[in-house]
C-alpha positions in Angstrom: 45.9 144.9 99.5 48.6 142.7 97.9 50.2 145.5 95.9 50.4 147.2 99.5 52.2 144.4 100.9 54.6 143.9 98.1 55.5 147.4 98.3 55.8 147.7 102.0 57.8 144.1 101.8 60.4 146.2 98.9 60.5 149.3 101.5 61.7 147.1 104.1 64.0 145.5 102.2 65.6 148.8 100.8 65.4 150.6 104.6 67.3 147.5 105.3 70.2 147.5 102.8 70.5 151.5 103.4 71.0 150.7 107.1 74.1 148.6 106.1 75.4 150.5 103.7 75.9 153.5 105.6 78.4 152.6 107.9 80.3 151.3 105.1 79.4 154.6 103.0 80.7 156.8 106.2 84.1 154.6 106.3 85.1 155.4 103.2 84.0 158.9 103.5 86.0 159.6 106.6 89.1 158.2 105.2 89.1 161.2 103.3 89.2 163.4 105.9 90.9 165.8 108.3 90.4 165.3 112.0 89.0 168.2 112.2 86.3 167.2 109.6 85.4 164.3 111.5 85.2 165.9 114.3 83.5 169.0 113.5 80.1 170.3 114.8 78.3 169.6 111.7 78.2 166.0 110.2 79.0 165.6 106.4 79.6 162.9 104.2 81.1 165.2 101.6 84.9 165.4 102.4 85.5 169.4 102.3 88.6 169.5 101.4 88.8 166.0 99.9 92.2 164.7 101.0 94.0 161.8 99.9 96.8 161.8 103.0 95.2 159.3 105.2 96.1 156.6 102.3 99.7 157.8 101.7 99.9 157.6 105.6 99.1 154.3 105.7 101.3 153.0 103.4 104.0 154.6 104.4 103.7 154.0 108.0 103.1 150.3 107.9 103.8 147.5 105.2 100.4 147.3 103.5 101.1 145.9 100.4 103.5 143.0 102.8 100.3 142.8 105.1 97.6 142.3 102.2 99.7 139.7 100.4 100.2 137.7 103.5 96.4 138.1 103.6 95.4 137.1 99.7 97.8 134.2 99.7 95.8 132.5 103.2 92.9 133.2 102.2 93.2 131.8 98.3 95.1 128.4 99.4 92.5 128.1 102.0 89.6 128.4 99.5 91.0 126.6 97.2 91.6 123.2 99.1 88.5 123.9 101.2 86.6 123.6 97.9 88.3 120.9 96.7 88.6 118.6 99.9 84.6 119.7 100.7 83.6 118.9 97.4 85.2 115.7 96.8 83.6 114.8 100.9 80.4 115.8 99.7 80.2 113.7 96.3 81.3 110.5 98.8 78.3 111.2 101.1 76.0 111.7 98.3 77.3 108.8 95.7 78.8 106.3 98.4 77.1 103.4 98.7 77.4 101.0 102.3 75.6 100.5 105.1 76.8 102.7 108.1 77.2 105.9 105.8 73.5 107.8 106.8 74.8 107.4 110.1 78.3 109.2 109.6 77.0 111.9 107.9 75.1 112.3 111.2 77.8 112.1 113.4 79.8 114.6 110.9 76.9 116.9 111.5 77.3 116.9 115.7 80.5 117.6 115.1 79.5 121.0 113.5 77.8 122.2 116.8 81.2 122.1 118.7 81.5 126.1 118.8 84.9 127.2 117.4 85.9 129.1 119.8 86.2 125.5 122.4 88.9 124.2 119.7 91.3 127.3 119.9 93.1 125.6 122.7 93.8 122.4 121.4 94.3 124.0 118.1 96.9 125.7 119.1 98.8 123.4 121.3 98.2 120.8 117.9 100.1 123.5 116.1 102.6 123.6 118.6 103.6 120.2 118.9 103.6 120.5 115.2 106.3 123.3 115.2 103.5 125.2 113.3 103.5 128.0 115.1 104.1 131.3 113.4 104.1 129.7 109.8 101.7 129.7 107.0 100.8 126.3 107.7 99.2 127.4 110.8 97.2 130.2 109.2 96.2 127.5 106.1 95.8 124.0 107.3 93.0 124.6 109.8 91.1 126.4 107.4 90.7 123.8 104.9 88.7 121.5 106.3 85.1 122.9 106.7 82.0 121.2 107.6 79.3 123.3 105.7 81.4 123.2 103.2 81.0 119.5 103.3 77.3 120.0 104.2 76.6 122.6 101.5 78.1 119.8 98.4 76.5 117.1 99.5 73.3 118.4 99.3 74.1 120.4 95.4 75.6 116.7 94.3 72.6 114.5 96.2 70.1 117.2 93.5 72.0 116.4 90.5 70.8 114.1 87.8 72.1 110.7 88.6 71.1 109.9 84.7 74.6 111.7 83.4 76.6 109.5 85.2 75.3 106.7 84.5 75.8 107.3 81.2 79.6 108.4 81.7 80.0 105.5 83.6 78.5 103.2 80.3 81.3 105.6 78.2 84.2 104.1 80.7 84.7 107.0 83.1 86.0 105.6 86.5 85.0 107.4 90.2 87.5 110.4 89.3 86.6 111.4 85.7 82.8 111.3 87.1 84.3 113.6 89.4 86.4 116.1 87.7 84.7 115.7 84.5 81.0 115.6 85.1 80.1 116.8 88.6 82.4 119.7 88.9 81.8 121.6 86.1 77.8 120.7 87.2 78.1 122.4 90.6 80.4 125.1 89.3 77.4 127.6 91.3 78.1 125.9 94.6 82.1 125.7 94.1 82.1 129.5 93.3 79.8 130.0 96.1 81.8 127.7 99.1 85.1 129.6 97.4 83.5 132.9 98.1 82.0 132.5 101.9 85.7 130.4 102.5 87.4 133.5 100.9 85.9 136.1 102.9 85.8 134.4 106.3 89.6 133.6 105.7 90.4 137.1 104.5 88.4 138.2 107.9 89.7 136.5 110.3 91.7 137.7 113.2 91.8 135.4 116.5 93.3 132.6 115.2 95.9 135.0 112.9 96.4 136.7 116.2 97.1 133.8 118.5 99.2 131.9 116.3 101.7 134.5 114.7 103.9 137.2 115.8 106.2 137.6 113.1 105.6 140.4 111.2 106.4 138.7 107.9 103.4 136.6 107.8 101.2 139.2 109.8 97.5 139.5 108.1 96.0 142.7 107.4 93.3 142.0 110.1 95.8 141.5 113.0 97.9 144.6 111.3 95.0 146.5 111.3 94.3 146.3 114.9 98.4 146.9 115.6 97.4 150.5 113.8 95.4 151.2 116.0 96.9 150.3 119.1 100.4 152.2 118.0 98.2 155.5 118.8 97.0 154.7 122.1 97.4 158.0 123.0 95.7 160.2 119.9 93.9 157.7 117.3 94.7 158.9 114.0 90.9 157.9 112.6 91.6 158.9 109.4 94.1 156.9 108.6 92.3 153.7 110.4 89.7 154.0 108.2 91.4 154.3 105.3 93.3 151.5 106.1 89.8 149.7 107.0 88.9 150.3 103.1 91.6 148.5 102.0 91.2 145.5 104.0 87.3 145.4 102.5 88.3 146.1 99.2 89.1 142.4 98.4 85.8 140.8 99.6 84.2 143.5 98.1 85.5 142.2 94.5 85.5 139.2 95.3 81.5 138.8 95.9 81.1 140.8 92.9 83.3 138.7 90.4 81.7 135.7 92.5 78.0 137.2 92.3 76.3 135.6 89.5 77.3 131.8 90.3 76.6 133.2 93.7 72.7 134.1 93.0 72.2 130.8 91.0 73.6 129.0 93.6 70.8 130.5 95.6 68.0 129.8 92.6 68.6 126.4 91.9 69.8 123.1 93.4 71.6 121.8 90.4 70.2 119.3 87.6 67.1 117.7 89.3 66.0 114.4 88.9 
């Protein structure tokens, strides 16, 4: 009976990652083909012929390679001072010693139930007052400051051994080089992994992109994306907006997979234990 269950539980699991692979599988399939492949009466994922004009379409008829590195530098100045400002948050709630600090880290915690979507408004008129608008800054700034970010640290840094320091701290280390120096390199798994959910979310994004630039020299690839598509209102040239769909989740894609070992022990383990 337990053999059963373990092997309905893997069939499950497999049913469910070939359910959410497909899509992605059919993407990059169709950017391979004609319209009238993908349109056809039969359905294949086997491009017949196998064409590669969808992608020189795409780069020819908008600034891809302009779009994407507008895209890759947001999102890896966001990461990195989301990691950096989260981590060094989360080593004060978990190290900091005083009276009133149980009950911040509460109030810090309401303020992650405010839904995002409520602060768009006076986000933006923040970033207008600011002169912010249409500039990186706009794009960056807001995205640096995260709150489960915060969350996620505190909790890898409140699991690590409190024993190390300590005996830094009898070696002369002050606050910084016990940051920097011990409890970095320690939570390396939970840096790698905030960098990587920061990193895709940022390369993903498209409201805020959308409602705070207009110039097409800091346009993301998201917002570009959906100015493909609405440039063919009339036919919708599928082909090519898949293909150019593949190249905006390309990055993520390598991302997660450079990222996916600190990733998984991330998930395993919560640091050094006490």
């Amino acid at each position: 009976m337990k053999k059963l269950l373990v092997i309905s539980g893997y069939t499950l699991v497999i049913l469910g990652a070939v359910s959410m692979l497909l899509p992605f599988v059919w993407m990059v399939c169709v950017s391979f083909m004609t319209d009238s492949q993908i349109f056809g009466s039969s359905v294949s994922f086997v491009p017949s012929p196998f064409i590669t004009g969808n992608y020189i379409d795409v780069f020819s008829k908008m600034s891809v390679l302009k779009f994407f590195a507008n895209s890759l530098f947001v999102a890896l100045v966001t990461s990195v001072f989301q990691v950096l400002f989260s981590a060094m948050a989360g080593y004060a709630f978990a190290r900091a010693k005083f009276r009133w600090i149980d009950m911040l880290f509460f109030v810090f915690l309401v303020s992650m139930m405010i839904p995002p979507q409520v602060n768009i408004i006076p986000l933006f008129f923040l970033m207008r007052e600011l002169h912010w608008i249409d500039t990186y800054n706009a794009l960056i700034v807001p995205g640096i400051f995260g709150g489960l970010g915060v969350f996620m640290m505190r909790q890898w840094f409140r699991g690590m051994s409190q024993e190390i320091e300590d005996a830094a701290k009898i070696d002369g280390c002050n606050t910084f080089q016990l940051f920097f120096k011990i409890a970095m390199p320690l939570a390396l798994p939970a840096v790698v992994t905030l960098g990587l959910f920061t990193f895709v979310t940022t390369w993903n994004s498209f409201m805020w992109p959308l409602i705070v630039t207009h110039s097409p020299d800091i346009t993301t690839l998201p917002v570009a994306l959906a100015q493909f598509k609405g440039s063919f209102r009339e036919i919708v040239m599928w082909g090519d907006l898949m293909a150019c769909s593949v190249v905006l989740s390309l990055p993520a894609i390598v991302v997660f997979l450079l990222g996916k070992k600190y990733f998984i022990n991330d998930m395993l383990s919560g640091g050094l234990k006490e």
